[in-house]
N, C-alpha and C positions, 0 to 999 in steps of 0.2 A: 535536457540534462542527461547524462552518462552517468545512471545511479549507479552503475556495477563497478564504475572507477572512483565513486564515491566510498560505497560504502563497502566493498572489498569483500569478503565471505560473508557467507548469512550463518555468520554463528553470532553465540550469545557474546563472544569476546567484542559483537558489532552491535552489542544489544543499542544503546543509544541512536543510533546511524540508522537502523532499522525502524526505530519507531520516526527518525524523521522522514525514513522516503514513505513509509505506509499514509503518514500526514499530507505528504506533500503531493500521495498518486489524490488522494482523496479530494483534495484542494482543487487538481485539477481537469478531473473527471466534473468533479461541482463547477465549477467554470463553463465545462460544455453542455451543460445542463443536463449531466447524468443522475437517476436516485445512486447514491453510495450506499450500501449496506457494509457492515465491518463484522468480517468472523474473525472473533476474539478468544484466544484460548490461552491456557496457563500450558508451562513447562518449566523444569528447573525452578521452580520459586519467582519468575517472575512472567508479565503478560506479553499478551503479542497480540497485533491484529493484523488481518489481510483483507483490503479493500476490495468490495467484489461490486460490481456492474453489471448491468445488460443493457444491451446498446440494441435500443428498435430495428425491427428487419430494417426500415426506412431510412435510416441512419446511416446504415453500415456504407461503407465506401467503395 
């Protein structure tokens, strides 16, 4: 899926649109049998998180 024709600028005006693609990288990193860890941080009064991974040397492609 084409999140950037999704969810259109990464402002807060996409706040909703934003918390779905951060859900939906998470989903499918866990799928591949990645750990997910989520750095979550406040701004403007509301939250945000970004899915962060590492992918075993052995892994990588």
């Amino acid at each position: 899926m084409a999140w950037a024709g999704v969810i259109g600028e990464r402002t807060l005006a996409h706040y909703l649109e934003l918390g779905w693609c951060a859900d939906y990288l998470d989903a499918e990193f866990r799928k591949l049998g990645l750990a997910v860890a989520r750095q979550e941080y406040s701004a403007f009064g509301k939250r945000f998180a970004n899915p962060e991974v590492q992918v075993p040397r052995d892994q990588v492609p």
